[in-house]
C-alpha positions as CSV (number, residue, x, y, z in Angstrom):
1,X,2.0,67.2,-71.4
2,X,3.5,68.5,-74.4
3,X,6.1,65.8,-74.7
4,X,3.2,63.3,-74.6
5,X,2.8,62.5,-78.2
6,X,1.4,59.3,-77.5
7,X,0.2,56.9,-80.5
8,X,-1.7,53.6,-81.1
9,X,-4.0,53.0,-78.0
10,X,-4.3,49.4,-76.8
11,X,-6.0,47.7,-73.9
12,X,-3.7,44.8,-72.5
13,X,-4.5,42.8,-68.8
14,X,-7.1,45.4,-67.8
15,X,-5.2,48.2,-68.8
16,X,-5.0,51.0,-71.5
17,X,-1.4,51.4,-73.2
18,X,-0.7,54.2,-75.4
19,X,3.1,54.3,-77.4
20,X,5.0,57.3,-76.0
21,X,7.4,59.2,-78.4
22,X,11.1,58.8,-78.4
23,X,11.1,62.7,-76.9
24,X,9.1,61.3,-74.5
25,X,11.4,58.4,-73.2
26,X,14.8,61.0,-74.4
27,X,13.4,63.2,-71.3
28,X,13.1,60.4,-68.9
29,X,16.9,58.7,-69.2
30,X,19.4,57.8,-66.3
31,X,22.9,57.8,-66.3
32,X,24.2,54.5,-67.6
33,X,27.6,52.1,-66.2
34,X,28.1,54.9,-62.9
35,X,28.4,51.4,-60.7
36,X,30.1,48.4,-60.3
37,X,29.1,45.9,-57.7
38,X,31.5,47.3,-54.8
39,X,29.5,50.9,-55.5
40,X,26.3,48.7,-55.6
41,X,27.4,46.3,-52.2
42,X,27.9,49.6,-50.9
43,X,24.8,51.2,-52.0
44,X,22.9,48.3,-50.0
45,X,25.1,49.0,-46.3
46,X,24.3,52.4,-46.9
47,X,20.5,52.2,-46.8
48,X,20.7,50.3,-44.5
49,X,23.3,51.2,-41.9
50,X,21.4,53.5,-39.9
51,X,19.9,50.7,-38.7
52,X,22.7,49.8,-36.7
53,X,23.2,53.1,-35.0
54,X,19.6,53.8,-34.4
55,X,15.8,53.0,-34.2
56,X,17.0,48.6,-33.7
57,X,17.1,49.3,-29.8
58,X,12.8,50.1,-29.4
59,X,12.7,46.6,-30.0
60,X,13.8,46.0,-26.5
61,X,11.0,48.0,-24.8
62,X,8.4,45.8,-27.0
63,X,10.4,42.3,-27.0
64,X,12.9,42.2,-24.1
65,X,16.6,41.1,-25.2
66,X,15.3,37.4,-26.0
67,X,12.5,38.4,-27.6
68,X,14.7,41.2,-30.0
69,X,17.3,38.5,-30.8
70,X,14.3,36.0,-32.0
71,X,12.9,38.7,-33.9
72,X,16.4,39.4,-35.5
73,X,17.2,35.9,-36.7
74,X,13.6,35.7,-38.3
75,X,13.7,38.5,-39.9
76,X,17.5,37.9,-41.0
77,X,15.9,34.8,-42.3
78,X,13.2,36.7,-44.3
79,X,15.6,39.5,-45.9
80,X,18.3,37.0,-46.6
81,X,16.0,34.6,-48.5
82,X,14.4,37.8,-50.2
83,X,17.6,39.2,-51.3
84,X,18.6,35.3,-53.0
85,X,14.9,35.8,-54.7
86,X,15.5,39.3,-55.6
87,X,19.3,38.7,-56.9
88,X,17.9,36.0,-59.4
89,X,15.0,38.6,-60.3
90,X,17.4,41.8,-61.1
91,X,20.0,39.6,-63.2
92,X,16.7,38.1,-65.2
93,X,15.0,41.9,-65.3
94,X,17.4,44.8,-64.9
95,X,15.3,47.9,-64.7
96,X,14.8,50.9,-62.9
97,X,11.3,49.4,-61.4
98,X,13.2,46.2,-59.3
99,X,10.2,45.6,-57.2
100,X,7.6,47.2,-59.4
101,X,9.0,45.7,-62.5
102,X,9.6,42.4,-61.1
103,X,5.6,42.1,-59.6
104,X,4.8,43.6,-63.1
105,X,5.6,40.7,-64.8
106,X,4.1,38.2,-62.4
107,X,1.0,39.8,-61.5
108,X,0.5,42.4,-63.8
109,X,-0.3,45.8,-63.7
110,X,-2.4,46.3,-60.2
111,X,0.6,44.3,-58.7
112,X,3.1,45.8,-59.7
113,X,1.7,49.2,-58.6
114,X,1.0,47.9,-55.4
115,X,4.4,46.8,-55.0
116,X,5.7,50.2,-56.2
117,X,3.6,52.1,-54.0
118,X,4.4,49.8,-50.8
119,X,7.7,50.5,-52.1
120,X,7.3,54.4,-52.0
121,X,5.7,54.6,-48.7
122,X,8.6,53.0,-47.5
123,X,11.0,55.1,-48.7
124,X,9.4,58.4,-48.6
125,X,9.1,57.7,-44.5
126,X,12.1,55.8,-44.0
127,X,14.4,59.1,-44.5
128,X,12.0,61.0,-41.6
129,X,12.5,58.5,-39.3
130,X,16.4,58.9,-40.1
131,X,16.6,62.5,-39.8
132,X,14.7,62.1,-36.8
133,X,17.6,60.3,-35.1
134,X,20.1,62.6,-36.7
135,X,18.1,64.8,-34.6
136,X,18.8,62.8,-31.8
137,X,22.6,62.5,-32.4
138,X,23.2,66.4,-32.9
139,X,21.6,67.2,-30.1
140,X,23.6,64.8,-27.6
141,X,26.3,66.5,-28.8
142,X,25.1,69.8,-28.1
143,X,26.1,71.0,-31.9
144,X,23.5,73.9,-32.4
145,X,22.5,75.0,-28.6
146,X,19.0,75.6,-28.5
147,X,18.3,75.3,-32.5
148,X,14.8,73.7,-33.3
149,X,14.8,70.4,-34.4
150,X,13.3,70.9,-37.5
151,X,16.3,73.0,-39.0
152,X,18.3,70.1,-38.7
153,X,15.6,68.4,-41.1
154,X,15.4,70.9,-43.4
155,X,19.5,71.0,-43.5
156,X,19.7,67.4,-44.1
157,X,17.1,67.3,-46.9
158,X,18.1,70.5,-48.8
159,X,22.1,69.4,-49.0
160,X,21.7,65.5,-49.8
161,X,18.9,66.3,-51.8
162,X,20.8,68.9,-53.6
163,X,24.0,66.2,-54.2
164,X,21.7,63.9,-55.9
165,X,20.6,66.6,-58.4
166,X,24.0,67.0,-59.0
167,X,24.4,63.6,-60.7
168,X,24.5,60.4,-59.6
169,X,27.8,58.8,-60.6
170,X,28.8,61.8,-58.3
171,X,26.4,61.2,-55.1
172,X,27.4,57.0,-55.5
173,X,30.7,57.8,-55.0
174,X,30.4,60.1,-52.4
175,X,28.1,57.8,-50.5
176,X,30.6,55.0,-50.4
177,X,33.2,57.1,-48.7
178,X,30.3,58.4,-45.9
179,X,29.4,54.3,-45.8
180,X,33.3,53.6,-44.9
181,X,33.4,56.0,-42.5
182,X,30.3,55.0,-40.9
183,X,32.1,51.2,-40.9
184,X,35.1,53.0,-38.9
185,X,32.8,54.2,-36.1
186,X,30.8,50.2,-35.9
187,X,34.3,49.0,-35.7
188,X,35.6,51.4,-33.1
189,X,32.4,50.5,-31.2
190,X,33.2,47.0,-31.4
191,X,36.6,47.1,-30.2
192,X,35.6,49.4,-27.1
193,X,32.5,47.6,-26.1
194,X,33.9,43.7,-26.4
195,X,36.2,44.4,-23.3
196,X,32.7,45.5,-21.1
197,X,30.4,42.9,-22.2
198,X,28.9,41.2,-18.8
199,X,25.7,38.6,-20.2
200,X,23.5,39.8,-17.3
201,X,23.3,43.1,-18.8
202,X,21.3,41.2,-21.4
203,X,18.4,40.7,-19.0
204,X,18.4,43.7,-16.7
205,X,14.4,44.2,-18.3
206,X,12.6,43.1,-15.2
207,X,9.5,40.4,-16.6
208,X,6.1,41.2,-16.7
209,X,2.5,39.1,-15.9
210,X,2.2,38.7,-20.3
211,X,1.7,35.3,-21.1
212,X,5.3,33.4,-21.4
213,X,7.0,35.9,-19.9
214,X,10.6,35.1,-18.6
215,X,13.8,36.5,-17.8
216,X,14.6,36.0,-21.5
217,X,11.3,37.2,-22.9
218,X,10.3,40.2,-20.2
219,X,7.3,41.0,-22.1
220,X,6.3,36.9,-23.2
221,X,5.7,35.3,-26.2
222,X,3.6,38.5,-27.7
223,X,7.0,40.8,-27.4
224,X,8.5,38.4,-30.3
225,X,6.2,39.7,-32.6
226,X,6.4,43.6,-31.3
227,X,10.1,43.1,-31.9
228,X,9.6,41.8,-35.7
229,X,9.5,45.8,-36.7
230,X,12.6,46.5,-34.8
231,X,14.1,43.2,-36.2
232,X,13.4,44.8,-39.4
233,X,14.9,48.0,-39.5
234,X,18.6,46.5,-38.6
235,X,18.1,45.3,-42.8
236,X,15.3,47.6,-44.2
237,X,16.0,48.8,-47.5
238,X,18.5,46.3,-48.4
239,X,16.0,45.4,-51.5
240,X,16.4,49.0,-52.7
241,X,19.8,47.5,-54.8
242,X,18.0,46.6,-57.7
243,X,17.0,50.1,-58.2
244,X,20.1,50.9,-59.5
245,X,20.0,48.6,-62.4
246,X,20.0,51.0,-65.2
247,X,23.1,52.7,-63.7
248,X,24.9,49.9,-63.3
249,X,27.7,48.7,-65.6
250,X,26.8,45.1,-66.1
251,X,23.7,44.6,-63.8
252,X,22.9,41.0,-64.9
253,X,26.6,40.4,-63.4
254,X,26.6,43.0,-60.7
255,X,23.0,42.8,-59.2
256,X,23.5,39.7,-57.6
257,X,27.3,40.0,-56.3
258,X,26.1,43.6,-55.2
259,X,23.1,42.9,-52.7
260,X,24.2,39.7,-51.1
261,X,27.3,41.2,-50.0
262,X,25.9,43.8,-48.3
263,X,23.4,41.8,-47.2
264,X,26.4,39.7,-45.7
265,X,27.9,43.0,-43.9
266,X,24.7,44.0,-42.7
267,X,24.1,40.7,-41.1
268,X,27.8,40.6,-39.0
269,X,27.2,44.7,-38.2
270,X,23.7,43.7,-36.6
271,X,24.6,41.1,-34.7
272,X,27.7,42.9,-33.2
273,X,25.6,45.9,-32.2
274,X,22.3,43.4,-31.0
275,X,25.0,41.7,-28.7
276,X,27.5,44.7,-27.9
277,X,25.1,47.4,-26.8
278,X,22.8,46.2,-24.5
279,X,25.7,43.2,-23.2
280,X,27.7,46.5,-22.2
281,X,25.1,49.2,-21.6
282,X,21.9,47.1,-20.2
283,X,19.4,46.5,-22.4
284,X,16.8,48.8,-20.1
285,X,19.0,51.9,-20.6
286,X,19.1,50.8,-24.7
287,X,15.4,50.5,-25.2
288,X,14.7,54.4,-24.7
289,X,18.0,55.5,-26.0
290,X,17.4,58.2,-29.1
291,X,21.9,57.9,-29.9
292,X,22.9,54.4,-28.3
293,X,25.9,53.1,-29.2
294,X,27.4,56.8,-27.7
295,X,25.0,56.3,-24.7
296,X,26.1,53.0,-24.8
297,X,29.6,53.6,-24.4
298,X,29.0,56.2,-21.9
299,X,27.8,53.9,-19.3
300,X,29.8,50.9,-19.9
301,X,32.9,53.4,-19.1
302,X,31.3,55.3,-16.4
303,X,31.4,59.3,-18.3
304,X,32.4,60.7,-21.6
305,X,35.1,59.1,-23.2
306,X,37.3,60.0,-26.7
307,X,35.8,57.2,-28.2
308,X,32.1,57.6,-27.1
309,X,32.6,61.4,-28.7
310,X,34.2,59.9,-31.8
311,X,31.5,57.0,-32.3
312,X,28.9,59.7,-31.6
313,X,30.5,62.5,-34.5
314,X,31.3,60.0,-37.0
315,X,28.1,57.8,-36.1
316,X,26.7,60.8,-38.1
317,X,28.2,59.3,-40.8
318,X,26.4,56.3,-40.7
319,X,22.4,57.7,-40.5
320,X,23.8,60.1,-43.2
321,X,24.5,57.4,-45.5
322,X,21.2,55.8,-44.9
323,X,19.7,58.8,-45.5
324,X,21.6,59.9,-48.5
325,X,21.1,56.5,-50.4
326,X,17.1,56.0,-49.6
327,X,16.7,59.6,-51.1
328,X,18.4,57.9,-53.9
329,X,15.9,54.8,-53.8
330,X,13.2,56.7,-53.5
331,X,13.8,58.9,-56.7
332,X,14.3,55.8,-58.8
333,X,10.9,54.1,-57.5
334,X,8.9,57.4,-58.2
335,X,10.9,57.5,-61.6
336,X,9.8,54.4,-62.8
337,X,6.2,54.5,-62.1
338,X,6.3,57.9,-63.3
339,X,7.7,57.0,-66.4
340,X,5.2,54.1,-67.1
341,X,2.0,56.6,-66.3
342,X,1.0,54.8,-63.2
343,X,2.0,58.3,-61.6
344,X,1.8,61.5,-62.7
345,X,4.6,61.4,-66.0
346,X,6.1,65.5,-65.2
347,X,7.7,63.5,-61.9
348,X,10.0,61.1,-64.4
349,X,11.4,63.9,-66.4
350,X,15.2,64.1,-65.9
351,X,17.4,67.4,-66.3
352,X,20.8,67.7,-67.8
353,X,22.6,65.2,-65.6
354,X,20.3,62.8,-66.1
355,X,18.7,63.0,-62.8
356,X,15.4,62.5,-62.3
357,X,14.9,66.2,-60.2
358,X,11.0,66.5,-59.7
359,X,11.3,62.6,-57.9
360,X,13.7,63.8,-56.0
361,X,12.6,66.9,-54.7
362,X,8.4,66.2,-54.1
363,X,8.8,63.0,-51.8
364,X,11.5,65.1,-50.0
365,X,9.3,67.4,-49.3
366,X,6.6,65.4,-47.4
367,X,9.4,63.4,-45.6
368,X,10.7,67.1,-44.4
369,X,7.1,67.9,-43.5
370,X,6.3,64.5,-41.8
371,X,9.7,64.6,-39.7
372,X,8.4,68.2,-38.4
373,X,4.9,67.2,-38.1
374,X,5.2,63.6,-36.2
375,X,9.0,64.0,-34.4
376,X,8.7,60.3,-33.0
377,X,11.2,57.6,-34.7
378,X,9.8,54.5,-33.6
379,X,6.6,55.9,-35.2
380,X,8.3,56.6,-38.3
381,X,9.9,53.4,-38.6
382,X,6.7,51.5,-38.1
383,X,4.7,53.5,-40.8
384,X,8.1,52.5,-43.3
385,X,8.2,49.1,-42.5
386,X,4.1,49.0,-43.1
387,X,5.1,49.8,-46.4
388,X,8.0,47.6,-46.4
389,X,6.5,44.1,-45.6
390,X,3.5,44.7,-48.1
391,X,5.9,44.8,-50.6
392,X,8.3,42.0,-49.2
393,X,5.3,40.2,-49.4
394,X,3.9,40.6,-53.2
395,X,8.3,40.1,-54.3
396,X,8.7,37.0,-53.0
397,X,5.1,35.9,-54.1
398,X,6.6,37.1,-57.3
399,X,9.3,35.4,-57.8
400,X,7.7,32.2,-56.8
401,X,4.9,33.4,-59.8
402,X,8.0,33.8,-62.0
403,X,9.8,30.5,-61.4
404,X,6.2,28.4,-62.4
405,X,5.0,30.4,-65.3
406,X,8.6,31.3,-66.9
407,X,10.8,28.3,-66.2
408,X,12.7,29.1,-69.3
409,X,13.3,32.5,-68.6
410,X,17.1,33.3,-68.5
411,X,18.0,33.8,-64.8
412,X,22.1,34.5,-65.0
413,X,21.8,33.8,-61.6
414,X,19.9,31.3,-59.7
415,X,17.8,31.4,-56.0
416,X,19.6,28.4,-54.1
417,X,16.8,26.2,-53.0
418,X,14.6,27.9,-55.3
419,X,10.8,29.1,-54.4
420,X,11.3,27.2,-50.9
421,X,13.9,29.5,-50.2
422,X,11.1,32.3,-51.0
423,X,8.2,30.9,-50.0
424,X,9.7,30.6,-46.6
425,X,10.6,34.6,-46.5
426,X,7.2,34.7,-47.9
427,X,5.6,33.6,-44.8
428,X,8.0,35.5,-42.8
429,X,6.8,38.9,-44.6
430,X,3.4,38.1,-43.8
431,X,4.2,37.8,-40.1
432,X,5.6,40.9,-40.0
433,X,3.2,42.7,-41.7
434,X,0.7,41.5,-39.2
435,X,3.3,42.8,-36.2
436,X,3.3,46.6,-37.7
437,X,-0.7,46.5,-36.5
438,X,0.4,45.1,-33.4
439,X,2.9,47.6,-32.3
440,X,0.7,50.5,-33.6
441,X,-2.6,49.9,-34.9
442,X,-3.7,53.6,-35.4
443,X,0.1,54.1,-37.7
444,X,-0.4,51.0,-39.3
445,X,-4.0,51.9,-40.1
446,X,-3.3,55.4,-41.5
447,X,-0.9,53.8,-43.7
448,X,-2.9,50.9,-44.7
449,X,-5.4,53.9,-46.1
450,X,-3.4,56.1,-48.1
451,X,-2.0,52.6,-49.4
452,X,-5.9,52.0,-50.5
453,X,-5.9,55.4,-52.2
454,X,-3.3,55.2,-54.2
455,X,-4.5,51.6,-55.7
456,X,-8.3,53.4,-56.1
457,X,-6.0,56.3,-57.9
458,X,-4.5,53.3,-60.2
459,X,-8.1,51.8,-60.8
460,X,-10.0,54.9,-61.7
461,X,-7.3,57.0,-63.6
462,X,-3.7,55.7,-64.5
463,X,-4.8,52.2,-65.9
464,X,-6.4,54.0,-68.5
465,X,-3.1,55.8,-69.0
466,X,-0.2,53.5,-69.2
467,X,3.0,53.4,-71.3
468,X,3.7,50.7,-73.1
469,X,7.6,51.2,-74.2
470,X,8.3,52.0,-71.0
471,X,11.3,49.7,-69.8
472,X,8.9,47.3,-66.9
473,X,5.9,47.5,-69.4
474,X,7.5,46.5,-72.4
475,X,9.4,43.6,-70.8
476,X,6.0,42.5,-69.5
477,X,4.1,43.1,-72.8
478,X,6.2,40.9,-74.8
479,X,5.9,38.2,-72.6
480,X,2.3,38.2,-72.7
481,X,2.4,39.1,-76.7
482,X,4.8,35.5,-76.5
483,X,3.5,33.2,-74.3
484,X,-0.4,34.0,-76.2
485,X,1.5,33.3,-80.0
486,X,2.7,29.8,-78.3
């Protein structure tokens, strides 16, 4: 690359470093103070707040009711205690990386990849799944007749996409207003469904012969863990609010008041819909629903309604959000290992509004292509949340990493309970990283592979090609430059 001038070669923690230029790292620069910690709160509901109007319900054809609501306070548990770890970890290293950065410093360079890359899968997939549902919602409303699905991918792609090339103070803002009105339709859906909630409808699922099964648990004690990947989704992507770091205005401030409080909404939104939907609905009509809360609402009042029409247009809203804001997390992941060499570099450069456009438009791409090609959510999901637990996983066993070597790193905020509080979502990660194969082995397997391919990309070539004054590397390099002069 002819921006490459890259000077004094060294070999560091397996690794081969070369200095970029300051052209180098003046092509590769994000917008700086375009959030607060309300944009950044809202940043974290919009990943995630498709979640509550799609994709959460499978888990009641693998778990039962019972077995979904076990699944949901576990993996409540998990993301809550991660986002505590993750809170301290942004305020102590505010970069770009989050993830990648943060595992970069505790377990070097083949671990912070890793975490990058299980990072990447996730939110290169996670925006097919959504457009899948958006899909799913268009058509119930009968918007484009007999137009193929995939035009309503390529649509959503090529406009949000587009906003985020426009700039990124910009796309924030505008996905804070979609996130509001994707809170008007949850609320709306509240309201209407409280009045029709009947607790039988929680068990209509009739039990099976599976070991433990029961009214609660239809499909026994094996459904729990089927149900941790549906469990997940109601909060996947939540962790993507570190991203925003070098955009933020005072991220060492903002970082943690930003992704607990959404964490906080999320957590009240999914309970109300985990509750509501199937308590009004049944939760067999729920668990094959591609647009429930409209469907939901449609049977609990007996036909179409006004509000079952309005919580199905603006329930738009609320995948749009999710799918706007993970196009945003996924640019900012490919940026940063871009940026360092562990990817190709052309994919960090940045154009005129300081957007990074190439990570922008190539993972779109393949999340177009994968939408068209597979068509199936609940496939979707599970391949995203593949990628998801492995790098739930090697965070938390980060900060835990961080907290014994680094005690006296400054950490403007502080995990209560400390590495208990992540060792336990630890443990939690590795569960559900062990139900992703459960629910579909060959997904899960697939992804696993490409997974391995990337890290045997890392060993063979982009070790050897790694930037050291790039923001995560040089944070990690002076600590190990430190720590060896003491």
């Amino acid at each position: 690359m002819a921006d490459d001038d890259s000077t004094r070669h060294v070999h560091i923690q397996g690794a081969d470093y070369s200095t970029a230029s300051a052209d180098y790292l003046q092509k590769r620069q994000l917008k700086k103070g375009a959030a607060g910690w309300v944009l950044l709160a809202g940043l974290g509901v919009a990943y995630v707040i498709s979640g509550d109007f799609a994709g959460w319900n499978f888990g009641l054809a693998e778990g039962g009711w019972g077995g979904l609501l076990i699944a949901f306070v576990l993996m409540g548990m998990m993301y809550l205690f991660m986002v505590f770890g993750l809170a301290e970890l942004a305020s102590a290293l505010p970069t770009a990386g989050a993830g990648y950065g943060f595992a970069r410093r505790a377990l070097g360079p083949l671990g912070g990849f890793a975490t990058g890359t299980a990072i990447l899968i996730e939110y290169a997939i996670a925006p097919a799944a959504i457009a899948v549902f958006i899909g799913g919602y268009v058509e119930a409303l009968g918007l484009l007749g007999g137009t193929p699905a995939w035009v309503v991918y390529l649509a959503c792609y090529l406009i949000f996409v587009g906003i985020h090339l426009w700039g990124v103070g910009e796309a924030l803002r505008l996905m804070f207003v979609i996130t509001g009105v994707a809170m008007v339709a949850l609320v709306a859906f509240i309201i209407g469904m409280v009045p029709k909630f009947d607790p039988a409808n929680l068990f209509d699922i009739a039990p099976t012969d599976a070991l433990g099964a029961s009214e609660f648990l239809p499909f026994g004690y094996a459904g729990v863990l089927g149900a941790f990947v549906f469990g997940i989704w109601f909060f996947l992507a939540i962790e993507g609010v570190p991203l925003a770091a070098e955009e933020a205005r005072d991220p060492k401030r903002d970082m943690p008041r930003g992704i607990i409080g959404g964490m906080t909404v999320l957590i009240i939104t999914g309970a109300c819909m985990l509750v509501l939907a199937p308590g009004g609905a049944g939760a067999a009509l729920m668990s094959e629903s591609t647009n429930p809360l409209p469907e939901a609402l449609r049977q609990a009042y007996g036909g179409n309604t006004l509000l079952a029409d309005f919580v199905n247009y603006v329930g738009l809203a609320g995948l749009v959000a999710s799918f706007f804001s993970i196009i945003f997390a996924y640019s900012r992941q490919l940026f940063a290992l871009s940026r360092a060499g562990y990817l190709p570099r052309w994919l960090s450069v940045t154009g005129k509004r300081k957007t990074p456009y190439l990570a922008l438009i190539v993972p779109g791409t393949i999340g177009f292509l994968l939408a068209t090609a597979v068509g199936n959510g609940d496939q979707l999901i599970n391949i995203a949340v593949f990628g998801a637990t492995v790098s739930y996983v090697l965070m938390t066993l980060s900060h835990i990493v961080l907290r014994r070597r680094e005690p006296d790193l400054e950490r403007p905020y502080r995990t209560p309970g400390g590495t208990v509080t992540t060792g336990i979502a630890f443990v939690l990660a590795l569960c559900a990283v062990a139900a992703t194969f459960f629910v579909d082995m060959v997904g899960a397997g697939i992804t696993a592979a490409i997974f391995v391919v990337f890290l045997a990309y890392f060993w063979f070539y982009s070790r050897h090609r790694l930037v050291a004054n790039a923001p995560e590397e040089e944070f990690a390099l002076l600590e190990k430059a430190e720590s060896e002069l003491k």
